[in-house]
Backbone as numpy.savetxt, mean C-alpha at the origin, in Angstrom:
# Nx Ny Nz CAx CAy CAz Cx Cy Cz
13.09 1.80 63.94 13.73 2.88 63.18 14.45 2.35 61.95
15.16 1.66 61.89 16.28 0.75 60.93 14.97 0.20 59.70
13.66 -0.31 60.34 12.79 -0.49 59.38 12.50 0.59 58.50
12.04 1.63 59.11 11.88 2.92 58.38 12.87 2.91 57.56
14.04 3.19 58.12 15.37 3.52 57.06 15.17 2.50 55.88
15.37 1.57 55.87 15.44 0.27 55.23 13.84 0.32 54.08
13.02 1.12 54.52 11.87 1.18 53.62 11.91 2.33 52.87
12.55 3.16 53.11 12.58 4.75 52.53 14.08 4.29 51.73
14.51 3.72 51.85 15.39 3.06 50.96 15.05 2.39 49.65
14.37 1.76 49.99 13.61 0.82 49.20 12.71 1.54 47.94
12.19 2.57 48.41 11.38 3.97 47.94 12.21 3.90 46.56
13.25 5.02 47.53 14.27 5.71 46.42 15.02 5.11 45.40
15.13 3.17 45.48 15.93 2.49 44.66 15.05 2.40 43.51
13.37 1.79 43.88 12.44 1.91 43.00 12.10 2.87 41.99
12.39 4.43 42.92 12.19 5.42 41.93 13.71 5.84 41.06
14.82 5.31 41.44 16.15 5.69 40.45 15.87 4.17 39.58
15.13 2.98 39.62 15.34 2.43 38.61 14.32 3.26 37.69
13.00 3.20 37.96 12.14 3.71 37.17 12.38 4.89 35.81
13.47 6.00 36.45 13.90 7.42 36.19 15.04 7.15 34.97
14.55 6.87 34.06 15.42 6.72 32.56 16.05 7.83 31.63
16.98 8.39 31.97 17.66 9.54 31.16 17.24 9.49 29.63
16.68 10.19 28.92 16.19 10.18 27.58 17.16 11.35 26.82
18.09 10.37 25.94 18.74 11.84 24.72 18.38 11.76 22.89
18.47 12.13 22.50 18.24 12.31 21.22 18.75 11.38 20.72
17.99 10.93 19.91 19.06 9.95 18.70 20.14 10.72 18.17
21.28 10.20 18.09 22.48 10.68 16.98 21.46 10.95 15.07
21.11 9.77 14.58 20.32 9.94 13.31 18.92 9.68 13.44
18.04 10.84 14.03 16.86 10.83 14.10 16.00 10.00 13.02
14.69 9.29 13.01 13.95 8.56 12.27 13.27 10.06 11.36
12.98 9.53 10.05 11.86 10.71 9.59 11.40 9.68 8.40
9.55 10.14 8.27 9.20 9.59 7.82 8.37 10.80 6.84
7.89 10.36 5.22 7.60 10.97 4.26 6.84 10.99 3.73
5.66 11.37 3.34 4.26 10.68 2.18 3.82 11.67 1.55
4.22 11.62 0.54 3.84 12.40 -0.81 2.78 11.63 -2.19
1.77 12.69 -2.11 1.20 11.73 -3.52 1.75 12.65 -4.91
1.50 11.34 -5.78 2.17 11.88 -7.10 1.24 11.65 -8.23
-0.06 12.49 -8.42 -0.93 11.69 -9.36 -1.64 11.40 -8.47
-2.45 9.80 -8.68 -2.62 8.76 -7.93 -2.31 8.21 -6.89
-0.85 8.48 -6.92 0.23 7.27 -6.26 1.12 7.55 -5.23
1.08 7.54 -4.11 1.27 7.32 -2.67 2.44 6.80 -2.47
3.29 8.04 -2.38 4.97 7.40 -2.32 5.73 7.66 -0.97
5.72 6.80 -0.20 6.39 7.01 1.50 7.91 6.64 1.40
8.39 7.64 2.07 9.97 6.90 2.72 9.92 7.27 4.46
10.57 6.15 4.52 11.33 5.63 6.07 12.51 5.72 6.01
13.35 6.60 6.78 14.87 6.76 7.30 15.47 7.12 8.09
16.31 7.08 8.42 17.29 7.89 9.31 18.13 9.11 8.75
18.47 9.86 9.46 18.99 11.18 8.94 20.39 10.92 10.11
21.41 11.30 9.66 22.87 11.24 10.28 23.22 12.52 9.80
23.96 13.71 10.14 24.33 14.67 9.81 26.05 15.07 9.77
26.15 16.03 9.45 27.66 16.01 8.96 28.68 15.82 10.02
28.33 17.23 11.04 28.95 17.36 12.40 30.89 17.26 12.09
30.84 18.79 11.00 32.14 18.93 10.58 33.11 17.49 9.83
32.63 16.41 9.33 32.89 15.83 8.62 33.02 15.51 7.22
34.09 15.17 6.62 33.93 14.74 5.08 33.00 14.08 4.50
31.37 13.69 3.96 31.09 12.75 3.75 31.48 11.68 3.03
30.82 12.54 1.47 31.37 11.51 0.08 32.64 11.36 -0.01
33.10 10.07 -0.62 34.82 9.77 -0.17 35.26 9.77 1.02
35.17 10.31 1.74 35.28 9.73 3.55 34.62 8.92 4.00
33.26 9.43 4.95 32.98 8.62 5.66 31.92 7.76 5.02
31.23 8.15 3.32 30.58 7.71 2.90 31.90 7.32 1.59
32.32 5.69 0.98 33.23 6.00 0.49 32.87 5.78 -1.06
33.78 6.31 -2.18 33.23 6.21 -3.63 33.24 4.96 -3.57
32.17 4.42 -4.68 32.74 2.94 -5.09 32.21 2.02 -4.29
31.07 1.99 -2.88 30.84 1.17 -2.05 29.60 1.22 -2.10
28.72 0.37 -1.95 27.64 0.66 -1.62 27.19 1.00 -0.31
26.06 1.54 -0.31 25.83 2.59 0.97 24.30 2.12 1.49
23.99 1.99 2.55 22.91 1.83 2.75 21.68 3.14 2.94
22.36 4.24 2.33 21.48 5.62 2.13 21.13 6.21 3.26
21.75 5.70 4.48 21.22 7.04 5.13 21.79 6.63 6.74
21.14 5.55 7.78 21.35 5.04 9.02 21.02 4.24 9.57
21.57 3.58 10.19 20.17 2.95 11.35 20.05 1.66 10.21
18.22 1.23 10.23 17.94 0.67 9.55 18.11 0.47 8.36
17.65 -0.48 7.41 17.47 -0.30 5.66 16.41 1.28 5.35
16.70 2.09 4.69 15.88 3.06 4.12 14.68 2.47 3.31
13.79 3.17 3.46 12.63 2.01 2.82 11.95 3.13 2.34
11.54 2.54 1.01 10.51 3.25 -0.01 9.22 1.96 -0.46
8.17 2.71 0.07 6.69 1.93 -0.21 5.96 2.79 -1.23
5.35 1.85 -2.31 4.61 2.84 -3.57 3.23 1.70 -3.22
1.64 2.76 -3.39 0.56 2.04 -3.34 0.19 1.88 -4.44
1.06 1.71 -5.96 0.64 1.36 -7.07 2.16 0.78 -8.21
1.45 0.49 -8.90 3.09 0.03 -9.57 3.46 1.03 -10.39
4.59 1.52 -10.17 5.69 2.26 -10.77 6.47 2.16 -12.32
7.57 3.13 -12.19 8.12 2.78 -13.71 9.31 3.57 -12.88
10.68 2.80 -12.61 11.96 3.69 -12.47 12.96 3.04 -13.27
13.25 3.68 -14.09 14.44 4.35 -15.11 14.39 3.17 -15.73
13.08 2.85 -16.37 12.51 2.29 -17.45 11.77 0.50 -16.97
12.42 0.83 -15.53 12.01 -0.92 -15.15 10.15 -0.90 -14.48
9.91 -1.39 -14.79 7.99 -1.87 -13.68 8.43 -2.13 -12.44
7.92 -1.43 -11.72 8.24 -2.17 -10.70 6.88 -2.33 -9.72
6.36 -3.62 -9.28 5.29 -3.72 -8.70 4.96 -2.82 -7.17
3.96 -2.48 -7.00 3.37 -1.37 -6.35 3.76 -2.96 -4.50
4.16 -2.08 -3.37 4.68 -2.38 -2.48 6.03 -1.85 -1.50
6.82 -2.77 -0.72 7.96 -1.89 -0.27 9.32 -2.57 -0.95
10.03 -1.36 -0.86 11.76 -1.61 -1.08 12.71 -0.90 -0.28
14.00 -1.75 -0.29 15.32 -0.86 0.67 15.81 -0.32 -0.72
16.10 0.79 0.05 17.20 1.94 -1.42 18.69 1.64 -0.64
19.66 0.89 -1.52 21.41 1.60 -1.47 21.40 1.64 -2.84
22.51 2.72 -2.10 23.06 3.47 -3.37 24.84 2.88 -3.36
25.32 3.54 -4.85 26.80 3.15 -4.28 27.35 4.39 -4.99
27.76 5.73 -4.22 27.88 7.11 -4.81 29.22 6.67 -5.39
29.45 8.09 -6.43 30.50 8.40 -7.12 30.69 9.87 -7.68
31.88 10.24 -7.87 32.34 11.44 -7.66 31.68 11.93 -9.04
31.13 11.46 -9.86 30.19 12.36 -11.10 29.18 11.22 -11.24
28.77 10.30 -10.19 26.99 9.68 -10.76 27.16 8.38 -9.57
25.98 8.65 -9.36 25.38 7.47 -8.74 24.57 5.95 -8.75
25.42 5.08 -8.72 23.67 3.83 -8.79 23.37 3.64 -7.57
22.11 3.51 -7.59 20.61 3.67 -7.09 20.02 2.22 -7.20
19.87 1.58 -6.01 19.43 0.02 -6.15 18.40 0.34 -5.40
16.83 -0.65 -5.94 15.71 -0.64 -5.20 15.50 -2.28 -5.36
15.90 -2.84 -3.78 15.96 -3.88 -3.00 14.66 -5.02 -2.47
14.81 -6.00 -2.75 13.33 -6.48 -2.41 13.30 -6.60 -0.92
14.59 -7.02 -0.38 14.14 -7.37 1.03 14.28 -5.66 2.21
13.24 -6.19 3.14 13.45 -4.46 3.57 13.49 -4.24 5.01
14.21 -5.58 5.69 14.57 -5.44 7.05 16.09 -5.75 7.12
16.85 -4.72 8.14 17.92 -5.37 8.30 18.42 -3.39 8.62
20.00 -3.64 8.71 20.68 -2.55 9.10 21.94 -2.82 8.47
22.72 -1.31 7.91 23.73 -1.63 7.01 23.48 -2.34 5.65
23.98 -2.95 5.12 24.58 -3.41 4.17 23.94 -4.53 4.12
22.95 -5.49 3.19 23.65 -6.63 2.78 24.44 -8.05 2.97
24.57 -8.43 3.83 26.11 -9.37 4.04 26.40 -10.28 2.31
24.85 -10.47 2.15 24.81 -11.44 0.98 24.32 -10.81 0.13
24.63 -9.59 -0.59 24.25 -9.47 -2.18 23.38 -10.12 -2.78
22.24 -9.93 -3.32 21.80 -10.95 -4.13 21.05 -10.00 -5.33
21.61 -10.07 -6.64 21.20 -9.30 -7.71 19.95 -9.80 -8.30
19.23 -11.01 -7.98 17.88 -11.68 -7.95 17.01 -10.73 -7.55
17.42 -9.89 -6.11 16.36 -8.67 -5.07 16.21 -7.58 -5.25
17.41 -7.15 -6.85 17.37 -6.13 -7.33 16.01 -5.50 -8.23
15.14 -4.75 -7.65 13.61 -4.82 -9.25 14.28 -3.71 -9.81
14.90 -2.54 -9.49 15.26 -1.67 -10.02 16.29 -0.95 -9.87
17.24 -0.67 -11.00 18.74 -0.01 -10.94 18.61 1.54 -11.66
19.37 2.68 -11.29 19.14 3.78 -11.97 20.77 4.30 -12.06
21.00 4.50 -12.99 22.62 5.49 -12.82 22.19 6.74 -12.78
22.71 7.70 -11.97 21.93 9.32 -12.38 23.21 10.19 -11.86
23.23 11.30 -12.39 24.22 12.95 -12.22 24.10 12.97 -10.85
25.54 13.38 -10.68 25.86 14.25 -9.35 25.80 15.85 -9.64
24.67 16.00 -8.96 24.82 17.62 -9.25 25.30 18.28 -7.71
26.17 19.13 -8.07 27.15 20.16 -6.94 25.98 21.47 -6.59
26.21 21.04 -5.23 24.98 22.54 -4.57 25.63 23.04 -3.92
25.65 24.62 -4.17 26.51 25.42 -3.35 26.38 25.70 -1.41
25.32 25.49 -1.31 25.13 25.75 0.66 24.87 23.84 0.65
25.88 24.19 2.06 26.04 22.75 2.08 24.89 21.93 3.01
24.55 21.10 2.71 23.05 20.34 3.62 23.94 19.65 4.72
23.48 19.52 5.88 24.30 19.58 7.69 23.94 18.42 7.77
22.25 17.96 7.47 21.45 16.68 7.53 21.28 15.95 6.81
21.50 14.87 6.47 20.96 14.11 5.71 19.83 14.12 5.11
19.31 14.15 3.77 17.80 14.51 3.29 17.48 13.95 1.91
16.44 13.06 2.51 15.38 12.34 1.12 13.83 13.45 0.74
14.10 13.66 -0.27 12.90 14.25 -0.69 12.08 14.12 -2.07
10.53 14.58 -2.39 10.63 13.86 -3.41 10.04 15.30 -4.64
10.74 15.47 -5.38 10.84 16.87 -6.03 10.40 17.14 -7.53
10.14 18.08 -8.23 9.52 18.10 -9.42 8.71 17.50 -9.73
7.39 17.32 -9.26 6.51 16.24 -9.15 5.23 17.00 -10.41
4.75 15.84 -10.90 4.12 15.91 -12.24 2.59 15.37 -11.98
1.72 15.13 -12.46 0.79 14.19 -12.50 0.95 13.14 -12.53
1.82 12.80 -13.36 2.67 11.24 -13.68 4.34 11.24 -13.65
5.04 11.89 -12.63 6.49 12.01 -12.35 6.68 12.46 -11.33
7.49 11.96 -10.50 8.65 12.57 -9.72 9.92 12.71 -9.34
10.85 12.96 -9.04 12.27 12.80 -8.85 12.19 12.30 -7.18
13.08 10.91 -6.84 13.29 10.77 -5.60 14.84 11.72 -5.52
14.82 12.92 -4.71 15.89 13.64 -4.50 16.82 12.94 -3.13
17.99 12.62 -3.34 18.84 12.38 -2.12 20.08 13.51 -2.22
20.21 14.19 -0.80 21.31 15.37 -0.62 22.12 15.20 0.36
23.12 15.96 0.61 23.73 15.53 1.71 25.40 16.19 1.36
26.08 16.92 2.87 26.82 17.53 2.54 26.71 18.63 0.69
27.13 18.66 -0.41 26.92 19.47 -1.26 26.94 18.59 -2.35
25.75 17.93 -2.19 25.44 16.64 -3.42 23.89 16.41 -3.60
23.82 16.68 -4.91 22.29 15.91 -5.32 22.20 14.95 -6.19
21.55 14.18 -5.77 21.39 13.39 -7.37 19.73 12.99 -6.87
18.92 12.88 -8.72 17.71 12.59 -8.56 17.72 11.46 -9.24
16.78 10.42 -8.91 15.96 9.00 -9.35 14.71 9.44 -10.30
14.45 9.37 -11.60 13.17 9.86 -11.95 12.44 8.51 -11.59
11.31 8.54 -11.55 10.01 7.68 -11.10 8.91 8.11 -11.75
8.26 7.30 -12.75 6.78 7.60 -13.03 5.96 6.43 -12.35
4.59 7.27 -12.60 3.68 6.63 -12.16 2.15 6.56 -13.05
1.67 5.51 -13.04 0.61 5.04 -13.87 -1.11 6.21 -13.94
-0.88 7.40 -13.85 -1.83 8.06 -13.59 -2.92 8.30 -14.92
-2.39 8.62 -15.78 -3.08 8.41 -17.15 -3.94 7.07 -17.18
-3.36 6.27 -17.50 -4.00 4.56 -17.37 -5.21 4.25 -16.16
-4.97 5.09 -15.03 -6.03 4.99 -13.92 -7.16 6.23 -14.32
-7.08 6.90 -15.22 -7.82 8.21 -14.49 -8.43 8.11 -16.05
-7.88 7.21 -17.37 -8.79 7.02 -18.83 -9.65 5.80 -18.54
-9.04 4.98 -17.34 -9.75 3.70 -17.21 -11.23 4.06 -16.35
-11.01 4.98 -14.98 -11.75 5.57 -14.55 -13.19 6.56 -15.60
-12.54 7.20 -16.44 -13.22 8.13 -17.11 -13.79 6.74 -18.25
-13.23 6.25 -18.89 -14.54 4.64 -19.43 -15.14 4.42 -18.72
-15.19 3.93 -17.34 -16.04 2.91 -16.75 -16.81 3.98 -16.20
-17.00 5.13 -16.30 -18.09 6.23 -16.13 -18.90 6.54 -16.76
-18.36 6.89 -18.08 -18.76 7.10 -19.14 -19.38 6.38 -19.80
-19.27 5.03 -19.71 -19.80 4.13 -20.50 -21.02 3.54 -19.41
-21.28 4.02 -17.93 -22.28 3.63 -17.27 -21.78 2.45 -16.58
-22.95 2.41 -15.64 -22.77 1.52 -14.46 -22.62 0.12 -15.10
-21.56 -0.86 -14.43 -21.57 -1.91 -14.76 -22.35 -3.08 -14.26
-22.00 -4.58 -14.28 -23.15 -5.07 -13.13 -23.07 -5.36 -12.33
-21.62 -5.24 -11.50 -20.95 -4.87 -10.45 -21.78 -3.55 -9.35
-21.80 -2.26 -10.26 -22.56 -1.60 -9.58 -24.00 -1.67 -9.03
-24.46 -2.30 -10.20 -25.86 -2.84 -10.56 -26.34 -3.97 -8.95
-25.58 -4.74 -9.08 -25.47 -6.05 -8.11 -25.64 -5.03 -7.11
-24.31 -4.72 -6.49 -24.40 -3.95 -5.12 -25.00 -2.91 -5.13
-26.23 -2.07 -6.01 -26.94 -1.39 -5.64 -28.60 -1.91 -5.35
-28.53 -3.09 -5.74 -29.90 -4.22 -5.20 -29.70 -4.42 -3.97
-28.40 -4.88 -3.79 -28.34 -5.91 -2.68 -28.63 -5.01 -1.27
-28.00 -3.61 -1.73 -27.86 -2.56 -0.63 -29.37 -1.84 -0.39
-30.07 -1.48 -1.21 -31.53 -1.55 -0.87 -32.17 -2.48 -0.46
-32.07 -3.99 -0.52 -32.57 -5.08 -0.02 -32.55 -5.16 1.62
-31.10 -5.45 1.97 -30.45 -5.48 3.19 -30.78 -4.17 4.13
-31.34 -2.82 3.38 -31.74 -1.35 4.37 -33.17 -1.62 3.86
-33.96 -2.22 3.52 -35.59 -2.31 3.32 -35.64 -0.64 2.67
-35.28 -0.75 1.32 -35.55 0.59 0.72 -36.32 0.20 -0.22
-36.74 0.64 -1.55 -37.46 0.49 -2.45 -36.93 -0.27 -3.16
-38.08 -1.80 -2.92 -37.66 -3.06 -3.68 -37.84 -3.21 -5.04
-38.67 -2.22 -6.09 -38.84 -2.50 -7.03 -38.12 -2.32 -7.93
-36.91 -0.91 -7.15 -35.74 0.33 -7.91 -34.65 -1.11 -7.66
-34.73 -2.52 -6.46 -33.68 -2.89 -6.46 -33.98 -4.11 -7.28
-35.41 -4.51 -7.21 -35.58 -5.88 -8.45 -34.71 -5.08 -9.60
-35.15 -4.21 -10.51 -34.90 -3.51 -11.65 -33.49 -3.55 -11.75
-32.96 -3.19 -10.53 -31.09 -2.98 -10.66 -30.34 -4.22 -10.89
-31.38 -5.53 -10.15 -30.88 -6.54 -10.29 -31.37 -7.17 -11.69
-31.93 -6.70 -12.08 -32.62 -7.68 -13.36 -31.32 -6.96 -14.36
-31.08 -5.86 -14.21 -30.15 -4.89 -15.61 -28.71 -5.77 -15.09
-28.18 -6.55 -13.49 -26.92 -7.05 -13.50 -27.00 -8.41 -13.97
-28.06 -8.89 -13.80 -27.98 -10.01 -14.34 -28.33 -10.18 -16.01
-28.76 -9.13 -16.39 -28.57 -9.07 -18.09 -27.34 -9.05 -18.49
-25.97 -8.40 -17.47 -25.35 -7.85 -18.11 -23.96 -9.23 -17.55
-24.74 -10.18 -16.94 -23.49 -11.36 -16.19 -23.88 -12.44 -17.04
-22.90 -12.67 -17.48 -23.49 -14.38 -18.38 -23.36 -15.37 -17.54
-22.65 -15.43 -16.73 -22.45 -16.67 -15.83 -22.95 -16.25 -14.07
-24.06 -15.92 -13.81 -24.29 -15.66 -12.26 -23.80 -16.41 -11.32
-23.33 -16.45 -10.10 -22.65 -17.03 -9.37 -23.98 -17.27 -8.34
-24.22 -18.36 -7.42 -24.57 -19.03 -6.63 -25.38 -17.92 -5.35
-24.06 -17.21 -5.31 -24.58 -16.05 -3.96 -25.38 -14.88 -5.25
-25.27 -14.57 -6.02 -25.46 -13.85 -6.47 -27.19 -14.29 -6.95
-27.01 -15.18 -7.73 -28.70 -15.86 -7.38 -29.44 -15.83 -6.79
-28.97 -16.06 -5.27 -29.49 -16.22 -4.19 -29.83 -14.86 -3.94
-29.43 -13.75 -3.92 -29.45 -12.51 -3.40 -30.66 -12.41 -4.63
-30.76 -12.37 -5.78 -31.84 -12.41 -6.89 -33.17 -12.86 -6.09
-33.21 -14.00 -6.01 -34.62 -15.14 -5.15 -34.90 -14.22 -4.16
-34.15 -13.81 -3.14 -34.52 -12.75 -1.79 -35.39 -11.59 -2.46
-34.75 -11.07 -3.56 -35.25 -9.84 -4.15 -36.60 -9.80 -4.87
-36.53 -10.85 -5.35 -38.22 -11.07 -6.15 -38.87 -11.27 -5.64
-38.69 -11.95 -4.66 -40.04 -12.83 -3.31 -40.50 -11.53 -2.64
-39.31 -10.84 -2.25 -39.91 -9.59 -1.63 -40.51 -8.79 -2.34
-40.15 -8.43 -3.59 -41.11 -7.66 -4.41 -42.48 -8.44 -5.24
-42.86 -9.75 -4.33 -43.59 -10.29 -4.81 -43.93 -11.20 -5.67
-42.72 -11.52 -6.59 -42.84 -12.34 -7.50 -42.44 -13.78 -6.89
-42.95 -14.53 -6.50 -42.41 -15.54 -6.15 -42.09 -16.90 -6.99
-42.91 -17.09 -8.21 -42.38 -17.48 -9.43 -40.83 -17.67 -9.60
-40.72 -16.40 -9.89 -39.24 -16.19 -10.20 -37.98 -16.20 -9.05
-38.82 -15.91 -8.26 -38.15 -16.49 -6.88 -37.48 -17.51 -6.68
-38.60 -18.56 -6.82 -38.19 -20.00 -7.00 -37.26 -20.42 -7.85
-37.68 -19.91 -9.10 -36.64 -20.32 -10.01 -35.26 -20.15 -10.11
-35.00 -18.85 -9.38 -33.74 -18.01 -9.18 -33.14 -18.97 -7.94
-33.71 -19.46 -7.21 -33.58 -20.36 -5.87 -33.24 -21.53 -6.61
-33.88 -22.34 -6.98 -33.49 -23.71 -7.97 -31.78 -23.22 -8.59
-31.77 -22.68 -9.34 -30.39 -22.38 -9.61 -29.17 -21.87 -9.09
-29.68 -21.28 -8.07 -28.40 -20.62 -7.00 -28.09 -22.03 -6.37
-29.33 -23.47 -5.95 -28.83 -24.15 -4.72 -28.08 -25.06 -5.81
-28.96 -25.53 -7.29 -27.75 -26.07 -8.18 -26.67 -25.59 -8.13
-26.39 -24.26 -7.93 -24.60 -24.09 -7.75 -24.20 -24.15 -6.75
-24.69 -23.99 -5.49 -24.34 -24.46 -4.77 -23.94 -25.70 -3.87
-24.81 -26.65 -4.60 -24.33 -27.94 -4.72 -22.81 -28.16 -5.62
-22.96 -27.65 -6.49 -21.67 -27.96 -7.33 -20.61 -27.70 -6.66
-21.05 -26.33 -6.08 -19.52 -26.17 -5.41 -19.12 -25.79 -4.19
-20.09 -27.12 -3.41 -20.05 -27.48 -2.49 -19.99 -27.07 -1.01
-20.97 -25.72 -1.16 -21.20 -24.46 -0.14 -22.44 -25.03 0.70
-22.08 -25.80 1.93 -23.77 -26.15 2.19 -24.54 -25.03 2.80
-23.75 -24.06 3.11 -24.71 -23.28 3.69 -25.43 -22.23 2.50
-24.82 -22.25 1.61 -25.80 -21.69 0.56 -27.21 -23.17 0.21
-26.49 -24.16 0.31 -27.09 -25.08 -0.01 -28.73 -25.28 0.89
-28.56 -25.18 2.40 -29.43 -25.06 3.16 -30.30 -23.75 3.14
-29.61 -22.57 2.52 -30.55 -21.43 2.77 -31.24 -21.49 1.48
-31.09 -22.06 0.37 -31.87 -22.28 -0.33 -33.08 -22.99 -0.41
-32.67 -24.46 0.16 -33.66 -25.13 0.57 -34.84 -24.74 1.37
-34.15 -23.91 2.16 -35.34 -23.30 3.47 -35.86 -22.33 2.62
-35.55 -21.62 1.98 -36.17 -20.86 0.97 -37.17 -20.93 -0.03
-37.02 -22.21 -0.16 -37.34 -23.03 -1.66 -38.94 -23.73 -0.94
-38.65 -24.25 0.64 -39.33 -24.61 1.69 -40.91 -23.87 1.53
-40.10 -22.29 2.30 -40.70 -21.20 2.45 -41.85 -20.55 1.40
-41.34 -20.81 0.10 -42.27 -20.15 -0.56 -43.17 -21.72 -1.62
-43.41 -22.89 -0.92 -43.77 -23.83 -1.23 -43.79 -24.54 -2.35
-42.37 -24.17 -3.27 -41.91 -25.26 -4.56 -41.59 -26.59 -3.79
């Protein structure tokens, strides 16, 4: 009997460790992705809310820097390079503090982007970008903490931060013009031999029509002054199959010369066996 007891014991200790009370975070995580243009702008944060408190000048104080929000560093990732309040800033991640004030804010975008709080060590080296911007007064007061990203353009947006009855915006551009005239040339002006290349190679490799991919390859290699080794080589595959084996060879002779040079033996050997194969 005492065994029983002693095992049904055993039960119930197993199942009260297992049984983990789950409550809400105090400053829930929220995460953001907005495109702007082109350009792919995420934030990571925590949200802390008022819960009948003073913020600005209290518990958030003038004059200090702030780590913007909770918890972790606040983090802003861009998938292209930027322009905030006149600085470049390369396309990747950053921590945002701010250090509020009762008519304007600076706005620091941080290189390093792990950690919690503050800083211990300052370092104005990690700074890529500083912004001073208006405190604008909003009449209904925000309860939550809130990053958002607002007035958004083809090539602009405002990073909005609110909280208790405060806004201030970060303008941010982004390179969308420069991608979308560079795009509209390299269209316009026709396939390059980039396209050219990988539209041989890709009929070669699916046994599609070798003559549409000799042709594609003959127009990339008109258009490459310096052919590269693999790129040769993919040439020799292409002619032999469409028959020419002449040029095969020859295209083979020069891919394994570069590949000797620069010292790839396995281009080096598939040439040879190649070179083998069609009896030069």
């Amino acid at each position: 009997m005492n065994k029983v007891v002693l095992f049904l014991l055993a039960i119930v200790a197993s199942l009260s460790l297992e049984a983990q009370i789950r409550t809400p975070a105090p400053s829930p995580a929220s995460a953001l992705t907005q495109m702007v243009g082109l350009t792919s702008i995420g934030v990571d944060y925590s949200r802390p809310s008022m819960r009948g408190r003073t913020v600005f000048g209290d518990l958030v104080p003038y004059g200090k820097l702030w780590r913007t929000g909770a918890n972790s560093y606040t983090k802003i990732t861009f998938n292209t390079d930027v322009t905030i309040a006149g600085k470049d800033v390369k396309a990747g991640t950053y921590s945002i503090f701010t250090k509020p004030g009762e008519k304007e804010w600076e706005v620091f975008f941080y290189t390093d982007v792990d950690g919690g709080g503050v800083p211990s060590d300052w370092d104005e080296n990690k700074v890529v970008a500083r912004a001073t911007v208006p405190v604008y007064p909003i009449e209904m007061p925000i309860e939550t903490f809130t990053i958002t990203i607002d007035d958004i353009t083809s090539s602009s947006a405002n990073l909005g931060i609110m909280w208790e009855q405060v806004y201030v915006g970060v303008p941010i551009e982004v390179p969308t013009d420069a991608a979308v005239m560079e795009s509209i040339n390299k269209v316009m002006s026709g396939p390059g031999a980039g396209d050219y290349y990988g539209a041989a190679v890709y009929f070669l490799s699916e046994g599609k029509d070798i003559n549409k991919a000799k042709e594609w390859m003959d127009k990339a290699m008109s258009m490459t002054e310096n052919p590269a080794y693999w790129q040769l080589r993919q040439q020799s595959l292409i002619l032999a199959k469409s028959g020419d084996k002449k040029g095969a060879i020859e295209a083979a002779k020069k891919s394994l010369a570069k590949a000797k040079e620069a010292g790839n033996a396995d281009y080096v050997k598939m040439n040879e066996d190649s070179l083998k194969e069609w009896g030069a």
